[in-house]
C-alpha positions in Angstrom: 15.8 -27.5 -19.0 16.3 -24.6 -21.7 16.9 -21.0 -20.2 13.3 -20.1 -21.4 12.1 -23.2 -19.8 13.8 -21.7 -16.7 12.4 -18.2 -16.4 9.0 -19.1 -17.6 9.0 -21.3 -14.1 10.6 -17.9 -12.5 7.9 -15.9 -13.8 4.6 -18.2 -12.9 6.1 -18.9 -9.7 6.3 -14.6 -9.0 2.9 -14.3 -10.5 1.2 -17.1 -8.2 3.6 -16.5 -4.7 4.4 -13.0 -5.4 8.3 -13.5 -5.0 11.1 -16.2 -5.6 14.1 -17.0 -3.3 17.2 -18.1 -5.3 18.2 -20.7 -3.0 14.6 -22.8 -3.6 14.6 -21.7 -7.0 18.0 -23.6 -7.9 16.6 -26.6 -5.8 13.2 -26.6 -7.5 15.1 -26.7 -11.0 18.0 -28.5 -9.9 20.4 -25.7 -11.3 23.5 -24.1 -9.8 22.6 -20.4 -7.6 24.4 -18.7 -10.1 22.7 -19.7 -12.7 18.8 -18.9 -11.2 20.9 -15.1 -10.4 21.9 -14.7 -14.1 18.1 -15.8 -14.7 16.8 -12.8 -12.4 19.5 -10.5 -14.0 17.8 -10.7 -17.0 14.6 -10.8 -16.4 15.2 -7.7 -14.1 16.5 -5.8 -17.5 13.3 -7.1 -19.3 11.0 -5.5 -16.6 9.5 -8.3 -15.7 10.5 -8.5 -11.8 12.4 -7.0 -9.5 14.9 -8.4 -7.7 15.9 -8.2 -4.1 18.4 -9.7 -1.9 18.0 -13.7 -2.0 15.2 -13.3 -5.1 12.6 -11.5 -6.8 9.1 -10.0 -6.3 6.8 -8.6 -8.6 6.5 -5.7 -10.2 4.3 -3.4 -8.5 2.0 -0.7 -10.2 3.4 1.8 -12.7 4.1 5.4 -10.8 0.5 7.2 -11.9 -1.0 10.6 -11.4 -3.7 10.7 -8.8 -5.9 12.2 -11.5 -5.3 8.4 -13.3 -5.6 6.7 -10.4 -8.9 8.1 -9.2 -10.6 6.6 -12.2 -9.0 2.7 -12.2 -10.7 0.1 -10.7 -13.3 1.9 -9.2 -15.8 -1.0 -8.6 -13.4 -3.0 -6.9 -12.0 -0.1 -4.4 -15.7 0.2 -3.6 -15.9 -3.4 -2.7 -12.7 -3.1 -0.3 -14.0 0.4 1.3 -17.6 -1.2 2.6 -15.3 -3.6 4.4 -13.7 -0.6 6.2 -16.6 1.4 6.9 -18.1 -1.3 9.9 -14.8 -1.1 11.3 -14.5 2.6 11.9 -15.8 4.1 15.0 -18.2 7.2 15.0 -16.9 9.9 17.6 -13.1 9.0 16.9 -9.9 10.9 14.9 -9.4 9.5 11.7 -6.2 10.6 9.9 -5.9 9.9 6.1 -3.8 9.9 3.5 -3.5 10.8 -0.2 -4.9 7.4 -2.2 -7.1 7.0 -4.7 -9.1 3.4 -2.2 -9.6 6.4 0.5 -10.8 9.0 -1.8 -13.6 5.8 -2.7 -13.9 4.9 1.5 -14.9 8.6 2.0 -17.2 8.7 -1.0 -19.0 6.0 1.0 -19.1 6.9 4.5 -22.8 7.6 5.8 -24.3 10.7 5.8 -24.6 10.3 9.7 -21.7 9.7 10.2 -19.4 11.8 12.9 -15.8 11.8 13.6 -13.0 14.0 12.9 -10.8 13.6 9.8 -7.3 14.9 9.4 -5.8 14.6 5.9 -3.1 16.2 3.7 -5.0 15.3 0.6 -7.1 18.3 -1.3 -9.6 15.7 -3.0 -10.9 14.1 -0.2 -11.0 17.2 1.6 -13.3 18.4 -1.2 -15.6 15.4 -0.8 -15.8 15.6 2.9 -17.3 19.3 2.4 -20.4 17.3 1.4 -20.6 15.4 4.9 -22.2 17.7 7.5 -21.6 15.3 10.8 -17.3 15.2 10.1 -15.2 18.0 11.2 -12.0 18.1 9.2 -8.6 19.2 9.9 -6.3 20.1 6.7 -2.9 19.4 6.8 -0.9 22.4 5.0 2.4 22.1 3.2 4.2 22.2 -0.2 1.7 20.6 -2.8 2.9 17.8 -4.9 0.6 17.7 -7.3 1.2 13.7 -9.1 0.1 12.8 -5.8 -2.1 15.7 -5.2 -1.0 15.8 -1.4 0.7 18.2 0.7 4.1 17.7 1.9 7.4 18.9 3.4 8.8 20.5 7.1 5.4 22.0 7.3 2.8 19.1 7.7 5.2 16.9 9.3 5.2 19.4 12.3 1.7 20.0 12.5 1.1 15.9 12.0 3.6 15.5 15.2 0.9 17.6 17.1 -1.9 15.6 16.5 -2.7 11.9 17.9 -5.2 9.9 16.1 -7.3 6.6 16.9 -7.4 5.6 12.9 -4.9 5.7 10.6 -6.4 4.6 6.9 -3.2 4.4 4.5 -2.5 5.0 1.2 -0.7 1.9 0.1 1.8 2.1 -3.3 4.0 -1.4 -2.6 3.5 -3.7 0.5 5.7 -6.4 0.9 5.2 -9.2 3.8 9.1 -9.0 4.6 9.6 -5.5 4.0 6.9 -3.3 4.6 5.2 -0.6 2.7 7.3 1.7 0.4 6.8 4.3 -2.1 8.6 6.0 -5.1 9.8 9.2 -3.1 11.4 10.1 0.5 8.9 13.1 0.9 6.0 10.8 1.1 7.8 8.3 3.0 8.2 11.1 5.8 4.7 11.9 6.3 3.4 8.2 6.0 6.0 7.8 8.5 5.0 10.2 11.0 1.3 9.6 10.3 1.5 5.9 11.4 3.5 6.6 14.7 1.0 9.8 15.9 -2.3 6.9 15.3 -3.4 4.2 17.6 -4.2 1.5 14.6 -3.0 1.3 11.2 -5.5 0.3 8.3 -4.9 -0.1 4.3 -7.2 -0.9 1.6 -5.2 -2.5 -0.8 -5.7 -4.0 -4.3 -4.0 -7.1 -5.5 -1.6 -5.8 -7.7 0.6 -4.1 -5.0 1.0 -7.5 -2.9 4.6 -8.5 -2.8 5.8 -5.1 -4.3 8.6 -2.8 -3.3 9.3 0.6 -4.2 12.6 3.2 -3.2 11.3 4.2 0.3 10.3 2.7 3.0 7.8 4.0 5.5 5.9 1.4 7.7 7.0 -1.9 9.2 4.1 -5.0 8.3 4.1 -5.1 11.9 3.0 -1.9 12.6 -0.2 -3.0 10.6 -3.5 -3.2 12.1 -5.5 -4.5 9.4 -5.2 -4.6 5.4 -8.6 -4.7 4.0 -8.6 -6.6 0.4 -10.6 -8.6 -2.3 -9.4 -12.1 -3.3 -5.8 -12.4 -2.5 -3.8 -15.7 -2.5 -4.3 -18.1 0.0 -0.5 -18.4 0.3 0.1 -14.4 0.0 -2.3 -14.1 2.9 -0.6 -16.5 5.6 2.6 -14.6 4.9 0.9 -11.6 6.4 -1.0 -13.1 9.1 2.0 -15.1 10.4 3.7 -11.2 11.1 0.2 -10.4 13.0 -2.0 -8.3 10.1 -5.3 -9.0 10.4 -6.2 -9.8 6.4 -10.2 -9.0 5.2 -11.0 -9.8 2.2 
């Protein structure tokens, strides 16, 4: 088989199972280990995978501005939210996080709706201003403004005061190995913190951050209530329901 033979297999085999081990890889094309890790090299330089210890996963979304972000794929964020919504309850603390599927979730919520909200993120405290029956509590810090959230010593202390029945999460990279990640350590910290002070963690999340890594990591799959979602693979979704996530799509 040519080398362009090989990574062509490689690359439809990411795209379909959303990463590669080495080890079936050089069994599947009945090539030497070194030879499928040369493969991943290069592909790795071209940008067209990542790789990880024993393989390769996809390449996850390109790091965006919020302001980008909030205007992508809007119908299909909608979709994903209404499958939230029915499994909120009124009367309850909901923290949430900066992401552009809970800015759509909040957009949506009924006007008779009642809880409390906790969030670090100035947009959706702006749009909860419009919804009478939700009490909010902003979390102050140092603004960081591609992300539009606020950050640092300051809302991580007032986050470790606070317990929470709901935790909806901004997802950037999920992998069903390693967990949820994200491009930056001061992001990391408050995801972090936000997921151990609430009682059940959910994410909406949209196809193209499946099987996706980023620099820091933040929140064990295990520590994962439910991922609400539209359409993933059959074989992308067993991975996360053998570690216990509760997949809705």
């Amino acid at each position: 088989m040519l080398k362009i033979e090989r990574q062509n297999f490689i690359l439809n085999k990411i795209y379909t199972e959303g990463k590669v081990l080495i080890s079936s890889l050089s069994n599947d094309l009945e090539v030497s280990e070194d030879t499928i890790r040369r493969d991943l090299i290069e592909l790795d330089q071209k940008n067209q995978l990542k790789r990880v210890r024993s393989g390769a996963i996809r390449i996850g979304p390109s790091i965006t501005d919020f302001s980008y972000r909030e205007n992508k794929d809007i119908p299909t964020k909608k979709e994903i939210a209404k499958k939230v919504i029915p499994n909120l309850k009124q009367n309850t603390t909901i923290m949430v996080d900066g992401s552009s599927s809970n800015l759509e979730l909040i957009k949506l919520l009924p006007e008779n709706f009642m809880a409390t909200i906790i969030t670090n993120c100035p947009p959706i405290i702006i749009e909860l201003a419009n919804k009478t029956n939700i009490k909010v509590i902003s979390i102050g810090g140092e603004f960081y403004k591609r992300s539009q959230v606020n950050l640092g010593v300051s809302a991580y202390k007032q986050i470790k005061k606070i317990y929470a029945d709901y935790y909806l999460m901004g997802v950037y990279n999920i992998d069903s190995q390693y967990g949820c990640s994200v491009p930056t350590q001061e992001e990391a910290d408050i995801k972090e913190v936000m997921s151990q002070q609430s009682d059940k963690v959910l994410c909406l999340v949209t196809n193209d951050k499946f099987e996706t890594i980023s620099s820091f990591f933040h929140q064990d799959i295990h520590g994962i209530s439910t991922i609400f979602t539209d359409n993933v693979a059959t074989n992308i979704k067993k991975s996360y329901e053998d570690s216990g996530v509760t997949i809705v799509q």
